[in-house]
N, C-alpha and C positions, 0 to 999 in steps of 0.2 A: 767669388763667394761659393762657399759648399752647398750643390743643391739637395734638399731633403729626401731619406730616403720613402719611399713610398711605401710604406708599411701596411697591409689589407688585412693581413689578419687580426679583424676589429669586431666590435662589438656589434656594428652596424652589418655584420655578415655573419656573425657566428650566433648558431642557439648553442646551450648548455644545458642546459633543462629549458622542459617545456612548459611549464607553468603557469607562465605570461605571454607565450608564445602567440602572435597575433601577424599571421602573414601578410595582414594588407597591410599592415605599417611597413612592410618590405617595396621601394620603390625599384620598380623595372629596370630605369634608367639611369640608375644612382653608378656616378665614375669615381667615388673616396677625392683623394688630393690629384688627381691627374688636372691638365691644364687643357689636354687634348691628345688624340688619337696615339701620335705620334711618342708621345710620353710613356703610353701605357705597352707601346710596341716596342720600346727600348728595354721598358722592365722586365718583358716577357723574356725577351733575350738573352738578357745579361742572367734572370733565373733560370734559363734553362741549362744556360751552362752549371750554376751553380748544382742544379739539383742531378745533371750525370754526375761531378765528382761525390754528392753525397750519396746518391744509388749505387757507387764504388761501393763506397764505406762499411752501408747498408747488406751489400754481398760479400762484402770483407769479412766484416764481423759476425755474420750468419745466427743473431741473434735477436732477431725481430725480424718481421713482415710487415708490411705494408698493403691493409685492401683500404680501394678508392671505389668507393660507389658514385655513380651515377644517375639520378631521375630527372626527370621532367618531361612537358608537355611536349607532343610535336613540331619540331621546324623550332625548338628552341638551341639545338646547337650541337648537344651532345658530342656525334660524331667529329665534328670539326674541332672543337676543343680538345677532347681526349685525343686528335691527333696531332694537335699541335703542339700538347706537352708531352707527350709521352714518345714526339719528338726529339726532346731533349732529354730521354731519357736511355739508360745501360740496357739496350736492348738483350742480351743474353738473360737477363734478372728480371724479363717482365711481361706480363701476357694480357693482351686486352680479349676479355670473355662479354659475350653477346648474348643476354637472352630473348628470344621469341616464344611464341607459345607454345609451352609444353608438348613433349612429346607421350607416346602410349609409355615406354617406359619411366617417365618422367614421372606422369600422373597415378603409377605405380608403387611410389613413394612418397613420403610426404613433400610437402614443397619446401622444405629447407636443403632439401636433398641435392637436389638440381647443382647449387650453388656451393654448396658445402664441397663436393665434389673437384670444386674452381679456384680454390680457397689458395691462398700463398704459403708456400711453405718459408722457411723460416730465412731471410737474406734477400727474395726476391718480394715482387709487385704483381697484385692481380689489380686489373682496372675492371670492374663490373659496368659494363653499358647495360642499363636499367639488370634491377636484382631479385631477391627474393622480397624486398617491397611492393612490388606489382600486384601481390598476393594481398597486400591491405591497403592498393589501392586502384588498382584497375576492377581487382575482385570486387572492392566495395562498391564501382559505379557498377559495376554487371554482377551482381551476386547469385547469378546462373553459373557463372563460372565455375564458386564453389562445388554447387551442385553433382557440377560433372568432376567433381575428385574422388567422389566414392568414400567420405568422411563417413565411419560408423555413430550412427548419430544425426544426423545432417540427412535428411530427404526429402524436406525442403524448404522454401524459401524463408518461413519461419522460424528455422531453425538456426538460420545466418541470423543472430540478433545480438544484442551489444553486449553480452556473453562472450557471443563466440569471438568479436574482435577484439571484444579486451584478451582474452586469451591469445590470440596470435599477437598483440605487441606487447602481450607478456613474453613469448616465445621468444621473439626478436631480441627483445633486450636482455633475456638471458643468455641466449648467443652470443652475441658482439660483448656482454659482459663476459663472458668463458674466453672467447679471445682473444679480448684485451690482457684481461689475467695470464694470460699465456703468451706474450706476448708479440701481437699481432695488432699493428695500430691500425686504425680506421677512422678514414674521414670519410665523408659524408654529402655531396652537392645535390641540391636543385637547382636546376638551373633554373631561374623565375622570368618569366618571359611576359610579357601584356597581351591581351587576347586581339586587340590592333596590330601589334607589329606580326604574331604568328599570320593575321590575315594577310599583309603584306608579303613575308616570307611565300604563302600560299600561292599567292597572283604573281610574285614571282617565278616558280615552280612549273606552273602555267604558262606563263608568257615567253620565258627562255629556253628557248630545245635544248641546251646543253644539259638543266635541270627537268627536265620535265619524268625522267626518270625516276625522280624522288618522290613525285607527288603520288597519290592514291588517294581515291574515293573515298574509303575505308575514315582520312585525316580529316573529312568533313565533317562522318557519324558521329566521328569523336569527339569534335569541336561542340556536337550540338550538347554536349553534357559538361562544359566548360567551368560553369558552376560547382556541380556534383563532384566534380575532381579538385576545384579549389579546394571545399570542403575536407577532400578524403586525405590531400595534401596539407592540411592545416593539422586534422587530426594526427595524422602519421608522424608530423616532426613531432608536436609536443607530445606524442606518449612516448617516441624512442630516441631525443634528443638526452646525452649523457656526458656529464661531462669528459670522457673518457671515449666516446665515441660520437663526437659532437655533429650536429647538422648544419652547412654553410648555406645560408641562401643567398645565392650570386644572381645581381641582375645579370641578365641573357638580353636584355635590346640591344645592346653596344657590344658586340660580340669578340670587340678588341678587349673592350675592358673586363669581362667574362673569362677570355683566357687568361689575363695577366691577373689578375684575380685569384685563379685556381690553379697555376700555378708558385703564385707568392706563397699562397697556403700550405702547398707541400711543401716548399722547400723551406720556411719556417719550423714548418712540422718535425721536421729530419734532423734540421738544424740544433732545434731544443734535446735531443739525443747527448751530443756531443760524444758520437762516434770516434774511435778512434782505428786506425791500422792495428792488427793483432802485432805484437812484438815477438821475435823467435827467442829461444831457448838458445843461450851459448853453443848449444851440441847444432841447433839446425845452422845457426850462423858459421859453424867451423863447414857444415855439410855443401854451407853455398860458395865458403871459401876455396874449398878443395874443388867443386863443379868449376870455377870461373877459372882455378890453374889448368885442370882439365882442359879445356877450351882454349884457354891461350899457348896453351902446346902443342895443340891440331896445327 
């Protein structure tokens, strides 16, 4: 008997617009059709193959890009995910970018800047570990942050008001809409993690020296605004959730199922293309004819 295939890119993970968008109907620990662990580590596999020959395709035909955002809370995965598909991914065609906090030339410019900067040109894959999101949503729990950008306009705290945020995911979604139009696909993950298992991930971090490198103080301050940031994460999908540059919210507690998850998505995503090999012109086909007699005459 044929076993079914595991198909994730669903409804139960994807927004498209935000409208109704309600994150706590998003469960942490939800595994779609898997039976168990082991299930979801076969699919991952067998996609990863898939999605190098279609990242071929994708630098073949040099007529699209691919950005892959990444958010979420600490100790939900991030790192370990993005390297586990991008694993199986055409390493010449693709670059994973990291942002931290801005730098003095960074805060220079606006903060699309940064990023814009990082952006895939057209055949290759940029993977954003966290993006210019951070801006409407780290900034929204610390809205000192903005302060320190030196916005004209903006001096202080008062002036961050719900003004100013509709305006940046206005920004955003004219962005990722210019890109799209141009075309430049973009997905979109949070990884959605339960504020229980991050604890656990924590005392793990803690308790094993091999990890304890990971941990920082810094991940507890942040935990205490746990709420604040659900909030700025709820906001944030549903203003810039589009169908065209959609948000996936992936449970992150099962963190097998979290990778084979994200990458079903892509390789889905690539798949809907229906890329094909450029075809040569009779004249380059005679040119390769003549190189191969070449060759067999050495």
């Amino acid at each position: 008997m044929t076993k079914k295939h595991h198909y994730l890119h669903d409804e139960k993970l994807a927004v498209y617009e935000g409208r109704n968008f309600q994150l706590k109907n998003f469960n942490t620990d939800y595994q779609g059709n898997f039976e168990n662990q082991k299930d979801g580590v076969q699919q991952l596999e067998a996609d990863k193959k898939k999605l190098y020959e279609l990242q071929q395709l994708l630098f073949a035909t040099d007529n699209h890009a691919l950005l892959l955002i990444f958010q979420a809370m600490d100790a939900a995965g991030k790192d370990s995910t993005i390297s586990h598909v991008f694993s199986g991914m055409f390493p010449q065609a693709g670059t994973v970018h990291s942002f931290k906090v801005p730098g003095q030339a960074e805060l220079d410019h606006d903060y699309l800047w940064r990023t814009t900067n990082c952006l895939p040109e057209r055949g290759r894959v940029s993977i954003f570990n966290r993006s210019y999101y951070e801006e409407i949503l780290v900034a929204k729990v610390h809205p000192q942050i903005v302060l320190n950008q030196r916005i004209p306009g903006v001096s202080s705290l008062k002036d961050v008001d719900e003004t100013f945020w509709k305006n940046r995911y206005e920004s955003i979604r004219n962005q990722e809409k210019h890109l799209t139009q141009n075309g430049t696909i973009i997905l979109k993950f949070f990884l959605n993690v339960s504020k229980e298992e991050q604890k656990k991930r924590f005392v793990s971090r803690i308790d094993e020296s091999k990890k304890n490198w990971k941990f920082s103080l810094e991940d507890l301050e942040e935990r205490k605004h746990w709420d604040a940031y659900q909030k700025a994460y709820q906001k944030a999908i549903a203003e810039t959730a589009t169908s065209d540059a959609p948000w996936f919210v992936i449970p992150a507690d099962k963190k097998w199922f979290m990778r084979a998850a994200v990458c079903n998505i892509i390789v889905n995503r690539l798949a809907e293309l229906n890329l094909k090999y450029p075809e040569l012109t009779d004249a380059a086909k005679a040119e390769l004819k003549e190189a191969r007699e070449k060759l067999m005459r050495e």
